[in-house]
C-alpha positions in Angstrom: 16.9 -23.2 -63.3 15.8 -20.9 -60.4 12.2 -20.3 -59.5 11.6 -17.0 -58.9 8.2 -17.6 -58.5 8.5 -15.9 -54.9 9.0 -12.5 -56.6 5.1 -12.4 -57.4 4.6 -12.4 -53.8 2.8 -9.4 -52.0 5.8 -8.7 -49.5 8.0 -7.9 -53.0 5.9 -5.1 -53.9 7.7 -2.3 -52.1 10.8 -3.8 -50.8 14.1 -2.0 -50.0 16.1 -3.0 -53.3 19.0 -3.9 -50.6 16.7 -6.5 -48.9 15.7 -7.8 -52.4 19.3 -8.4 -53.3 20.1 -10.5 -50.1 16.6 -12.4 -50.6 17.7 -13.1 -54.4 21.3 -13.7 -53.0 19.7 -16.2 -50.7 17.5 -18.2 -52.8 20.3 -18.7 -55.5 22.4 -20.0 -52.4 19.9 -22.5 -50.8 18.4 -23.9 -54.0 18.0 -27.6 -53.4 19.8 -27.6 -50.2 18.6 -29.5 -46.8 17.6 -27.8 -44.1 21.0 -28.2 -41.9 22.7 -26.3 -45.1 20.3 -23.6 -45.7 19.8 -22.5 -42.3 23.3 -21.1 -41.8 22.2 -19.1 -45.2 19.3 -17.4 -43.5 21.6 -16.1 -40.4 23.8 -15.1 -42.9 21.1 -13.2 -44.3 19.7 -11.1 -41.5 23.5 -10.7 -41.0 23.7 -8.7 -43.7 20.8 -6.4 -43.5 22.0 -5.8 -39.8 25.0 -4.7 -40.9 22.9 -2.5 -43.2 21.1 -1.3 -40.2 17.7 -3.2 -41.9 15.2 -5.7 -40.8 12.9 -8.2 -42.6 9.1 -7.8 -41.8 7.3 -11.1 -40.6 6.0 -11.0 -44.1 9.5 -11.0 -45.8 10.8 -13.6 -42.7 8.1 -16.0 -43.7 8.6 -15.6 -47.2 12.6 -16.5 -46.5 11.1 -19.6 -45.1 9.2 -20.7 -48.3 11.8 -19.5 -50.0 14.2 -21.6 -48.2 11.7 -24.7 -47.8 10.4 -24.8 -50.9 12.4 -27.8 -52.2 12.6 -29.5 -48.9 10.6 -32.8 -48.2 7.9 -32.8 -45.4 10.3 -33.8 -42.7 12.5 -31.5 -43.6 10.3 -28.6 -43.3 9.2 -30.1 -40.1 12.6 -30.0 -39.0 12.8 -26.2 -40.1 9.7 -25.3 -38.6 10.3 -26.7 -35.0 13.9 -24.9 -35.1 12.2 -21.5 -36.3 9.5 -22.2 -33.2 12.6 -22.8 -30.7 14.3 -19.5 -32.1 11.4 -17.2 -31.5 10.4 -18.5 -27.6 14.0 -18.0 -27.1 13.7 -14.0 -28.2 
């Protein structure tokens, strides 16, 4: 069973009902996957809502990431973390 916990979050107050459908899309997907398997599922995200001509906030990006994380071991969200701090100094 999903935990949708994440919806209670502040960032879900006003989103775009597109973005929430990709988020909801994507949490379904990466549920209880490891980090070399959900990480694909976050480009393919922000894929989408470019294609859509949308963005997420750093609000709704760092929700993705607890989103995506939240099953994930300590390592593993290490692992996720030092990849997301790569991606952003090479923006």
């Amino acid at each position: 069973m999903n935990n949708n916990s994440w919806m209670n979050h502040p960032a879900m107050k006003n989103i775009d009902a597109r973005k929430l459908t990709i988020l909801m899309e994507l949490a379904n997907e990466a549920e209880g996957k490891a980090p070399d398997k959900a990480l694909p599922l976050l480009v393919k995200a922000n894929a989408k809502l470019k294609a859509m001509n949308l963005t997420f906030t750093k609000e709704e990006n760092d929700l993705l990431i607890d989103i995506l994380t939240k099953d994930m071991s300590a390592a593993d969200k290490q692992k996720v973390e030092m990849i997301r701090k790569m991606s952003k100094s090479m923006k």
